[in-house]
MARLOVEX-828745 format. One record per residue (C-alpha): y, x, z negated; residue in three letters. Coordinates in Angstrom, 1 decimal. Last residue first. Layout:
N
<rec><y>Y</y><x>X</x><z>Z</z><code>ALA</code></rec>
...
This chain:
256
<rec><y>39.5</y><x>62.2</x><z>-101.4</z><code>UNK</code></rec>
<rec><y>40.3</y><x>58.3</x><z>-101.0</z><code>UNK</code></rec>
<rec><y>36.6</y><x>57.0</x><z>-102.3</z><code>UNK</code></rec>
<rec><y>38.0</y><x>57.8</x><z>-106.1</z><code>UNK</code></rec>
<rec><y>40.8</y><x>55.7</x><z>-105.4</z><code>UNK</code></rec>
<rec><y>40.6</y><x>53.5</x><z>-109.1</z><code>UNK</code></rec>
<rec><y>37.5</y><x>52.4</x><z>-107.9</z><code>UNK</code></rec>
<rec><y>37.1</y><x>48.7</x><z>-106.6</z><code>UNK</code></rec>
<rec><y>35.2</y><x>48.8</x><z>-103.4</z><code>UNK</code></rec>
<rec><y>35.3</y><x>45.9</x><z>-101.3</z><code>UNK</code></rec>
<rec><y>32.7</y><x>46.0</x><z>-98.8</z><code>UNK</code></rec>
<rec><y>32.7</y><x>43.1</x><z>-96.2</z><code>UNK</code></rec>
<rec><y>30.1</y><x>40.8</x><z>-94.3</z><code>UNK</code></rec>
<rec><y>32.3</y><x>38.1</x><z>-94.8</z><code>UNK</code></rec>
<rec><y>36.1</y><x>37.0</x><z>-96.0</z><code>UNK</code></rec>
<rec><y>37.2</y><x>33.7</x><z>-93.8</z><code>UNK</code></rec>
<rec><y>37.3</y><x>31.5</x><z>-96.9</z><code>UNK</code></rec>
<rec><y>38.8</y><x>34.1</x><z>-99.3</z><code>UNK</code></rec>
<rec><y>41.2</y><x>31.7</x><z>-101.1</z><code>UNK</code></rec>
<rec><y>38.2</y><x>29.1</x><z>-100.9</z><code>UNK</code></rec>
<rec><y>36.8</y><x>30.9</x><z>-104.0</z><code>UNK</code></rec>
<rec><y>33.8</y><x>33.1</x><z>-104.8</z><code>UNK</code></rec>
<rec><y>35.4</y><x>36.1</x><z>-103.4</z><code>UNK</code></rec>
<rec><y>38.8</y><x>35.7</x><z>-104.9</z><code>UNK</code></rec>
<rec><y>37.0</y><x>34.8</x><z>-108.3</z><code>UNK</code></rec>
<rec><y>35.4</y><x>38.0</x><z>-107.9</z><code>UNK</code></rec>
<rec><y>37.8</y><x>40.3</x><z>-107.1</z><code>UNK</code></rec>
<rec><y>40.0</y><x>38.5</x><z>-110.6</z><code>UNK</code></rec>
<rec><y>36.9</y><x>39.7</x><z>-112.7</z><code>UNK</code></rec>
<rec><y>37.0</y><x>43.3</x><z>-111.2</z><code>UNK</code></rec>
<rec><y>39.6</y><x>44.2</x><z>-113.9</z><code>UNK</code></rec>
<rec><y>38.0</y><x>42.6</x><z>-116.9</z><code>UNK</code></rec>
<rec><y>35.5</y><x>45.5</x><z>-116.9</z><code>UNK</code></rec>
<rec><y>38.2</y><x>48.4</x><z>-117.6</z><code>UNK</code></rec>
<rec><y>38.1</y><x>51.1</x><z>-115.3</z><code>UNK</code></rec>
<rec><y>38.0</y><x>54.4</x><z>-115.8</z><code>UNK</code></rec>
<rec><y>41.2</y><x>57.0</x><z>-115.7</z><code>UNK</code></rec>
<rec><y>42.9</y><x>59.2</x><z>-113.5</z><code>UNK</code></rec>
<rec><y>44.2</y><x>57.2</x><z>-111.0</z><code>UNK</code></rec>
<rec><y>43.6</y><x>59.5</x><z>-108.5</z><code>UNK</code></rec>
<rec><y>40.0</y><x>59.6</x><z>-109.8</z><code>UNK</code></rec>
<rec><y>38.2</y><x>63.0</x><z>-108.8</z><code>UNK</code></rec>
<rec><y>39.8</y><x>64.5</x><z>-112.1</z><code>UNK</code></rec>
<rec><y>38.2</y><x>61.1</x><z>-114.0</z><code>UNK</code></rec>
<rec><y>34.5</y><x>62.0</x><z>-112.5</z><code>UNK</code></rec>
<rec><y>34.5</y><x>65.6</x><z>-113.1</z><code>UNK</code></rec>
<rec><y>36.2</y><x>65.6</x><z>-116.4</z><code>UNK</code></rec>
<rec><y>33.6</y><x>63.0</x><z>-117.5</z><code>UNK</code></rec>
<rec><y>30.6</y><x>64.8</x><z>-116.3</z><code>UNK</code></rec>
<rec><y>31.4</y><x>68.0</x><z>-118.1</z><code>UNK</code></rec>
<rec><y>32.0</y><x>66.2</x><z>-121.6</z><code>UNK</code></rec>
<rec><y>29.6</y><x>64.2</x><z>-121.8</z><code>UNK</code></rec>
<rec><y>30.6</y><x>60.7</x><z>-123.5</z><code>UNK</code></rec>
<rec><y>31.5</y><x>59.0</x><z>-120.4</z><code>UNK</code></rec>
<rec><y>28.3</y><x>60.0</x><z>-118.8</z><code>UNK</code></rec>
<rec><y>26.3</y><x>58.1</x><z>-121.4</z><code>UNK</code></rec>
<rec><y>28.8</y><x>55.6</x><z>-121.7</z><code>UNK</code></rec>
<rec><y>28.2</y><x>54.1</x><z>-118.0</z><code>UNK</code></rec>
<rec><y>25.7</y><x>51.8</x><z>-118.3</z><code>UNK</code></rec>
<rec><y>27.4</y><x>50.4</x><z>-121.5</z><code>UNK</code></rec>
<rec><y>30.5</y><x>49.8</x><z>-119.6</z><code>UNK</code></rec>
<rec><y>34.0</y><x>51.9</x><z>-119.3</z><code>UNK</code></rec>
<rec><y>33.8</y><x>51.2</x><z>-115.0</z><code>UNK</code></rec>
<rec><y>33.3</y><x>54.4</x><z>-112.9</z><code>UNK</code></rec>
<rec><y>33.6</y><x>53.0</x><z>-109.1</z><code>UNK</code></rec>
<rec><y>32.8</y><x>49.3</x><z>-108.4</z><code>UNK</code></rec>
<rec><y>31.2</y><x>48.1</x><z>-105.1</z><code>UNK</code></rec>
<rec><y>31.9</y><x>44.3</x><z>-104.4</z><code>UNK</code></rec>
<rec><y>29.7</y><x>43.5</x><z>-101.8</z><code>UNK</code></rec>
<rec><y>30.1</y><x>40.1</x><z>-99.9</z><code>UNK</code></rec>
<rec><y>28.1</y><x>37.1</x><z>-97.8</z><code>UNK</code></rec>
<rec><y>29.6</y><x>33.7</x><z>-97.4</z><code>UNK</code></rec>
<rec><y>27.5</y><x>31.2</x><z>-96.5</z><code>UNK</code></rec>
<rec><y>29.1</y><x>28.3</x><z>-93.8</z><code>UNK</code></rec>
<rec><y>25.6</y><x>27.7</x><z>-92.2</z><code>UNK</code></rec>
<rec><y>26.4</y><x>29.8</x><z>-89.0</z><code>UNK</code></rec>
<rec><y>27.8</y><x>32.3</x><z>-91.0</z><code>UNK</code></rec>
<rec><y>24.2</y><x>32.7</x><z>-92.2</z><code>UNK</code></rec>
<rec><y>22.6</y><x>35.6</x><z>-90.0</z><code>UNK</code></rec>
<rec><y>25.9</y><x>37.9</x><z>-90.1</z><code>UNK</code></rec>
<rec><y>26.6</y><x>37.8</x><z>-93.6</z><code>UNK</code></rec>
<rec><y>22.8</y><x>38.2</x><z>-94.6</z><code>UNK</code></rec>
<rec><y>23.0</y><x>41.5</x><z>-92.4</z><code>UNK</code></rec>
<rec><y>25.9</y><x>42.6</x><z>-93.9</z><code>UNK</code></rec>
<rec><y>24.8</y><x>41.8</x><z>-97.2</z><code>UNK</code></rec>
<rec><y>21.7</y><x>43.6</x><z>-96.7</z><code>UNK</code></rec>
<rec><y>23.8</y><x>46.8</x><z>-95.8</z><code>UNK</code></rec>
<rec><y>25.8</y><x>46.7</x><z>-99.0</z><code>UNK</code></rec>
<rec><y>22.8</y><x>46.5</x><z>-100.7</z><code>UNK</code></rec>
<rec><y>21.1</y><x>49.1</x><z>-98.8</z><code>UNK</code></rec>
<rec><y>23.4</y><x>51.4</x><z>-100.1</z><code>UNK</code></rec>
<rec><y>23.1</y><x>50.8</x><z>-104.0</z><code>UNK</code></rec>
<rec><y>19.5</y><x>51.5</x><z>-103.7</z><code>UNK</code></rec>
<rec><y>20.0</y><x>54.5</x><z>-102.0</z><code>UNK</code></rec>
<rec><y>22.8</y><x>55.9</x><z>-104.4</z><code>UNK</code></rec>
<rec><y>20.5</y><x>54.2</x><z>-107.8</z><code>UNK</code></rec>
<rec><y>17.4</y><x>56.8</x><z>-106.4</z><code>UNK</code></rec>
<rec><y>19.2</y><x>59.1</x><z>-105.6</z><code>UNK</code></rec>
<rec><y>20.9</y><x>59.6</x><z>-109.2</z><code>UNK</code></rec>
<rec><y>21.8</y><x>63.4</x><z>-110.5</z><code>UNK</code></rec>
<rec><y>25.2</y><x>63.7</x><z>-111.9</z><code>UNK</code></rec>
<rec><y>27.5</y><x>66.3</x><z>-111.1</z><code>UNK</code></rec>
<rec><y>28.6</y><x>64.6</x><z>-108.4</z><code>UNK</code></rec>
<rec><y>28.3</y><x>61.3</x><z>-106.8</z><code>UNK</code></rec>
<rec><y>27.0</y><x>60.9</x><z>-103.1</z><code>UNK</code></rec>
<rec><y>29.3</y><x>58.2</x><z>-101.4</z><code>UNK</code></rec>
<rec><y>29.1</y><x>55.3</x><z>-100.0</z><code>UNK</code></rec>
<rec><y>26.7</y><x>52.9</x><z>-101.9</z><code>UNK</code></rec>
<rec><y>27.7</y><x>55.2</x><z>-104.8</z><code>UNK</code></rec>
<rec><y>31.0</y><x>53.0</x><z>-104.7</z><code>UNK</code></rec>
<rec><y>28.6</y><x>50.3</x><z>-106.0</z><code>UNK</code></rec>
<rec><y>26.5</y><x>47.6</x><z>-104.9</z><code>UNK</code></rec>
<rec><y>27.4</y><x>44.1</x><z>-106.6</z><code>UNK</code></rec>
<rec><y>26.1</y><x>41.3</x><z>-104.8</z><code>UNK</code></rec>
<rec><y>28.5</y><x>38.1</x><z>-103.7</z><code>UNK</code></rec>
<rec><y>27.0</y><x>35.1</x><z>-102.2</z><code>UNK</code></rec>
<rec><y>29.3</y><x>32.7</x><z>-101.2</z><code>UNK</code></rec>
<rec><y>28.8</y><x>28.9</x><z>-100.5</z><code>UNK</code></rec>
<rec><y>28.1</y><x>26.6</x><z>-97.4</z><code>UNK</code></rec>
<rec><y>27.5</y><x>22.4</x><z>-97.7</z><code>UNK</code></rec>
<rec><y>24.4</y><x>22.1</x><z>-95.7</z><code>UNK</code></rec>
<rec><y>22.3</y><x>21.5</x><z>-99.1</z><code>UNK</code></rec>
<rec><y>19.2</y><x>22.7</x><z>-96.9</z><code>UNK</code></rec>
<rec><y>21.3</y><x>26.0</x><z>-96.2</z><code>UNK</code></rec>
<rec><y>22.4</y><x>26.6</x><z>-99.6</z><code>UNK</code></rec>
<rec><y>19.0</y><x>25.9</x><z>-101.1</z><code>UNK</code></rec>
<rec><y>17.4</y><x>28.4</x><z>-98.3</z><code>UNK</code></rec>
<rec><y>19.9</y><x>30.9</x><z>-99.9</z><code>UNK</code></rec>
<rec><y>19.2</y><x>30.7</x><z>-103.2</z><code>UNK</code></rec>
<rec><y>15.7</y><x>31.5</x><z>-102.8</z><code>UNK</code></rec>
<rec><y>16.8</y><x>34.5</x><z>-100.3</z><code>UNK</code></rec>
<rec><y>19.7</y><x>35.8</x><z>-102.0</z><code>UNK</code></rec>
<rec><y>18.0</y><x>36.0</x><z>-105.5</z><code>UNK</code></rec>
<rec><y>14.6</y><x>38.1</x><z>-103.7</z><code>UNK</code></rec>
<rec><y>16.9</y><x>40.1</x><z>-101.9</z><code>UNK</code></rec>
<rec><y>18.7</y><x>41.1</x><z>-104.8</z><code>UNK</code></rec>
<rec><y>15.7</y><x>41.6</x><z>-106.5</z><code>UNK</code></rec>
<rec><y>14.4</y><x>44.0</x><z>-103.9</z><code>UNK</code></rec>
<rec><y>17.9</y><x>46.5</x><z>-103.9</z><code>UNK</code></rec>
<rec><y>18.9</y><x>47.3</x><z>-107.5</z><code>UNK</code></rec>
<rec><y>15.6</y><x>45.8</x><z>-109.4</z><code>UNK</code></rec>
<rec><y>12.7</y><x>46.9</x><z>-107.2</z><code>UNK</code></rec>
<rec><y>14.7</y><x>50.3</x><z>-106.0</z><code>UNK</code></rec>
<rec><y>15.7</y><x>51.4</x><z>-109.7</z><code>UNK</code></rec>
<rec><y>11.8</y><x>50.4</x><z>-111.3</z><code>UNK</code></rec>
<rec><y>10.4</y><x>51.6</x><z>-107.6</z><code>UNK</code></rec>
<rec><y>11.5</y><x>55.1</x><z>-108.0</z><code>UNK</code></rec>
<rec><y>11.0</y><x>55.5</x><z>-112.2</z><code>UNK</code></rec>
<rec><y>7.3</y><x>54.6</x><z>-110.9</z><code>UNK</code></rec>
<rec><y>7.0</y><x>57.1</x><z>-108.0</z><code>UNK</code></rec>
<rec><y>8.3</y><x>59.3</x><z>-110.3</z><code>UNK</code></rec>
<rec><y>11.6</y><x>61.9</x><z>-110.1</z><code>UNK</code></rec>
<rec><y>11.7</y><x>65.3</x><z>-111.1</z><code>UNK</code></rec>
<rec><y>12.2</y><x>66.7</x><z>-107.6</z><code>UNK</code></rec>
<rec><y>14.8</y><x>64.0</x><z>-107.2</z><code>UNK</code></rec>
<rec><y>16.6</y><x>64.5</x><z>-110.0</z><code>UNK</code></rec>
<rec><y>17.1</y><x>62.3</x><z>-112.6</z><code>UNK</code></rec>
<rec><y>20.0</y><x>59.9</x><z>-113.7</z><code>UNK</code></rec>
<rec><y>19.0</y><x>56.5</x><z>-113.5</z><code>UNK</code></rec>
<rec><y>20.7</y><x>53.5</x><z>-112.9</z><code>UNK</code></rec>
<rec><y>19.9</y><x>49.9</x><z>-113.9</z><code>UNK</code></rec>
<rec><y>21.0</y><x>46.3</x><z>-111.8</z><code>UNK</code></rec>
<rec><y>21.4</y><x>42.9</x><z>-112.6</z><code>UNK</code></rec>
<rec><y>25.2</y><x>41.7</x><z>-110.8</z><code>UNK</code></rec>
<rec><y>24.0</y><x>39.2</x><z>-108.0</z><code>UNK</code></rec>
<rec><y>26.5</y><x>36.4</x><z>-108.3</z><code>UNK</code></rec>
<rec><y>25.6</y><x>33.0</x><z>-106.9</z><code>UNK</code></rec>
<rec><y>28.1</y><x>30.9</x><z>-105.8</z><code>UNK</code></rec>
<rec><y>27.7</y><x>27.1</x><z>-104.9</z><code>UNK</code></rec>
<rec><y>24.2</y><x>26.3</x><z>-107.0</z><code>UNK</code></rec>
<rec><y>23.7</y><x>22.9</x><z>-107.2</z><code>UNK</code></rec>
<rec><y>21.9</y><x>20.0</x><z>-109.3</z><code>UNK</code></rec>
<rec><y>23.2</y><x>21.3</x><z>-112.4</z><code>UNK</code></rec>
<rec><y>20.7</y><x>21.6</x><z>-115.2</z><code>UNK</code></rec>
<rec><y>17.8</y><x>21.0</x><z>-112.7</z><code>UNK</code></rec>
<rec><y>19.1</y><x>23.0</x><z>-110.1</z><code>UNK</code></rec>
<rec><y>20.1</y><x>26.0</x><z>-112.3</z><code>UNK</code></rec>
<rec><y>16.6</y><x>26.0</x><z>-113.8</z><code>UNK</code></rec>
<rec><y>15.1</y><x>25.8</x><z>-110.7</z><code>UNK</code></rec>
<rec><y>17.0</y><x>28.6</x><z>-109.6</z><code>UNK</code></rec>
<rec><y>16.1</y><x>30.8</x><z>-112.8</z><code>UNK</code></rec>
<rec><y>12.8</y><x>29.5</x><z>-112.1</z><code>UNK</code></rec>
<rec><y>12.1</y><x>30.8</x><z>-108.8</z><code>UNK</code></rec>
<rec><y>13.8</y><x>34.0</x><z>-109.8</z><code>UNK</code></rec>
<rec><y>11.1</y><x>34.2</x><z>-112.6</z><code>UNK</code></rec>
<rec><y>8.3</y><x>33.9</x><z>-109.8</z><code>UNK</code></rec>
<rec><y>9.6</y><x>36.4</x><z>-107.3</z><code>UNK</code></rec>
<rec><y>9.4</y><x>39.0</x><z>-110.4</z><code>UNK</code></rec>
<rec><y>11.6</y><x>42.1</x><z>-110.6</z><code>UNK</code></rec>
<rec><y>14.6</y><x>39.7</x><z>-111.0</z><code>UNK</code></rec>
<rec><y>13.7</y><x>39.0</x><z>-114.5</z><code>UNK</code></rec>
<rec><y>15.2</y><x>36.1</x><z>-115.5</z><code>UNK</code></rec>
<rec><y>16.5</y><x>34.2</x><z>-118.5</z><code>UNK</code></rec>
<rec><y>18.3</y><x>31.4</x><z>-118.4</z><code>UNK</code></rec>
<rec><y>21.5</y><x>30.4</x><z>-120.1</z><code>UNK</code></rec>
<rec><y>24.0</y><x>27.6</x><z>-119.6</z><code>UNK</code></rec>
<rec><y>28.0</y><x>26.9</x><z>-119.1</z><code>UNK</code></rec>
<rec><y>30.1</y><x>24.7</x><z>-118.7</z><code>UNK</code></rec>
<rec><y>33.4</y><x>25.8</x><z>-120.3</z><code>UNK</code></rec>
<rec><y>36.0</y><x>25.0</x><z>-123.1</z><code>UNK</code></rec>
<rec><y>36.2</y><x>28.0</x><z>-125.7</z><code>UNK</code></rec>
<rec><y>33.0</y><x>27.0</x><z>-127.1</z><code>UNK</code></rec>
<rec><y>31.3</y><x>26.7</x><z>-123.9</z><code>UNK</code></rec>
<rec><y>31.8</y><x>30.0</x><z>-122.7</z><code>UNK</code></rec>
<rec><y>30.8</y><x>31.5</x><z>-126.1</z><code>UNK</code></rec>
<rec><y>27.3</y><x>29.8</x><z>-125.9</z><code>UNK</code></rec>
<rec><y>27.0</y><x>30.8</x><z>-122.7</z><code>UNK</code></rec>
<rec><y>27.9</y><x>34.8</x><z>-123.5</z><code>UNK</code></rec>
<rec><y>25.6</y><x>34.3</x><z>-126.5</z><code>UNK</code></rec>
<rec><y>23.0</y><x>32.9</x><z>-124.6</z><code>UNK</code></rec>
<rec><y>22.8</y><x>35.7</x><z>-122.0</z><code>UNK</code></rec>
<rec><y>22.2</y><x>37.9</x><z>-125.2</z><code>UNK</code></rec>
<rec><y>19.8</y><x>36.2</x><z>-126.4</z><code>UNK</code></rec>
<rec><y>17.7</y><x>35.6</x><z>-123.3</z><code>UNK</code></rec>
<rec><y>17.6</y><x>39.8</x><z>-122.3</z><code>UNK</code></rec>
<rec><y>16.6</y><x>39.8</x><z>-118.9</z><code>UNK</code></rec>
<rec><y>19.8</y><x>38.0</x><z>-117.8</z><code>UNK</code></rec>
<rec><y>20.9</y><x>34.6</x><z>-116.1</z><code>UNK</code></rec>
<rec><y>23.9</y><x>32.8</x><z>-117.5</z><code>UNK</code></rec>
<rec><y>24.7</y><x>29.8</x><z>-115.4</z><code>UNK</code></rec>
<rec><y>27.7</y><x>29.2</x><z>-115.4</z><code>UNK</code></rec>
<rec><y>30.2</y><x>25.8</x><z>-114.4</z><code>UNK</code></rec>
<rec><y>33.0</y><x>26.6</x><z>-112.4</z><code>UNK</code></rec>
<rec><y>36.6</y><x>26.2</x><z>-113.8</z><code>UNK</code></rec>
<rec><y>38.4</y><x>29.3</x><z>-112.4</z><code>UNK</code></rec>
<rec><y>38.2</y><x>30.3</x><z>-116.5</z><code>UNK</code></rec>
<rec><y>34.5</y><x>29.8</x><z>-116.2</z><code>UNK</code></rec>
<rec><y>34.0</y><x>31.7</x><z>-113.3</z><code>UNK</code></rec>
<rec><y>36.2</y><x>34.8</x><z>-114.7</z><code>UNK</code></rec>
<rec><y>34.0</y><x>34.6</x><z>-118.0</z><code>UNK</code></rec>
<rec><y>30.6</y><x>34.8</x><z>-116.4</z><code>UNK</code></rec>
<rec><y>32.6</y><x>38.1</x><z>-114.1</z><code>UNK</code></rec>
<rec><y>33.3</y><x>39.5</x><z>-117.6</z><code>UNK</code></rec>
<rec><y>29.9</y><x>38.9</x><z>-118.9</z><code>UNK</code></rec>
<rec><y>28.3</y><x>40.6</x><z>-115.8</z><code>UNK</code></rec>
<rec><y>30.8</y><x>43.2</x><z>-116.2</z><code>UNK</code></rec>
<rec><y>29.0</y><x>44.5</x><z>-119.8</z><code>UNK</code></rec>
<rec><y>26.8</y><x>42.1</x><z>-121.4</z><code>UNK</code></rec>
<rec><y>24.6</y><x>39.0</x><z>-120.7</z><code>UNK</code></rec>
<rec><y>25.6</y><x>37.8</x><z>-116.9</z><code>UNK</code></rec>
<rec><y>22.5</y><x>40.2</x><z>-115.4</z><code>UNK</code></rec>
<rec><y>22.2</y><x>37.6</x><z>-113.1</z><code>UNK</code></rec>
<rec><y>25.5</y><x>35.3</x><z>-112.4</z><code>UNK</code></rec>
<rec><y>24.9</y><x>32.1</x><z>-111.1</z><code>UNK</code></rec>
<rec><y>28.2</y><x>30.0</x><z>-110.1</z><code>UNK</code></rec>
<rec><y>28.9</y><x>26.4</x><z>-110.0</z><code>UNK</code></rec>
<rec><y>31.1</y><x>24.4</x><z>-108.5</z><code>UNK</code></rec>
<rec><y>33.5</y><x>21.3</x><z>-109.0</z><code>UNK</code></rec>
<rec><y>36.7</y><x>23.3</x><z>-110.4</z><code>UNK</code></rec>
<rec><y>36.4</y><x>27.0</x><z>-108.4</z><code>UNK</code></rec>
<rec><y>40.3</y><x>27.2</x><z>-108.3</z><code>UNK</code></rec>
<rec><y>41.4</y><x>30.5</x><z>-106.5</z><code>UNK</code></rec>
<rec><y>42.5</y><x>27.7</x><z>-103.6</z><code>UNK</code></rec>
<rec><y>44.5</y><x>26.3</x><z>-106.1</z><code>UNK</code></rec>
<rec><y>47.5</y><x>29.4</x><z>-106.3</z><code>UNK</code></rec>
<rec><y>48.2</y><x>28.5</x><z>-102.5</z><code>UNK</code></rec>
């Protein structure tokens, strides 16, 4: 049973793989035994993450993207193609939040949240997923939405991030449901309050970190390295009739 977690043979693209849980979910793949591809706005730092994966035993390589632009997702994905010829997982992860209200909000600081959160996962899915259908041999897409997919969070102000968030979980829904037929595995994993650098901020004040831990049962944040198992399962054969579905990862904070 334990080998069908194994992901030996493929390989896996993770945007936004340079710091925080994209790292972590780089250094999942690798440990499965896929070969990375380390895509991420910032080049240096998504070569340092492939640079460590391959000292410690891995495949790995770095690309930078910006999934704002069609053009630089093109060439992350010819960059993956060229390097390894396939691309069996792909691992949308890039994403920012903001945290202003929505009478205070910009049409600009809008779009930024909305073009990176919800349009450049599209845009990933999409050129990945005409590869995966021409290679005919299936794979699993897995985007990263967020327990504010579901719910409105509190005391923080972020509409902009919920919405976006949302309508990922939706598009992979509808992607899961239009490319069954080709084998393509479509799933959201939707993390609650994890101790990254996006998350500091409101780790470090006072007021919104006793709201968000008392509405935890578990009473705590979560630590990066736990959601790297969740996505190994999802990438891997051990999850082969897993689609379309929502997993949220968030210490209960959905339960109440």
């Amino acid at each position: 049973m334990m080998e069908t977690f194994r992901l030996d043979g493929k390989v896996a693209l993770v945007t936004g793989g340079g710091r925080g849980i994209g790292e972590q979910y780089c250094k999942a793949f690798s440990e499965a035994g896929a070969g990375v591809v380390v895509a991420d706005r910032l080049a240096q730092e998504a070569s340092a993450v492939a640079e460590a994966l391959s000292a410690g035993g891995g495949e790995a390589s770095a690309v930078e993207v910006d999934v704002r632009s069609t053009k630089s997702v093109k060439e992350m994905v010819g960059h993956a193609i060229k390097t390894y010829e396939q691309i069996d997982v792909l691992m949308n992860n890039a994403g920012i939040a903001l945290n202003e209200s929505a009478e205070n909000m910009s049409d600009e600081e809008w779009d930024d949240v909305v073009n990176i959160n919800l349009r450049g996962v599209f845009v990933c899915c999409r050129e990945v997923g005409k590869l995966m259908i021409k290679a005919g041999n299936g794979g699993s897409i897995i985007n990263i939405g967020s327990m504010s997919g579901v719910i409105s969070n509190n005391p923080q102000p972020q509409c902009a991030y919920n919405a976006s968030k949302a309508g990922v979980i939706m598009l992979s829904k509808s992607l899961a449901g239009e490319w069954a037929q080709h084998n393509i595995r479509v799933n959201t994993i939707s993390p609650g309050y994890v101790a990254t650098e996006m998350t500091r901020k409101g780790l470090e004040n006072p007021e919104w970190a006793q709201v968000w831990i008392e509405n935890t049962p578990m009473k705590r944040a979560g630590d990066p390295h736990e959601l790297g198992p969740l996505a190994v399962y999802l990438a891997s054969d051990a999850s082969s009739y897993v689609t379309g579905s929502n997993i949220l990862i968030d210490g209960g904070y959905t339960v109440w």
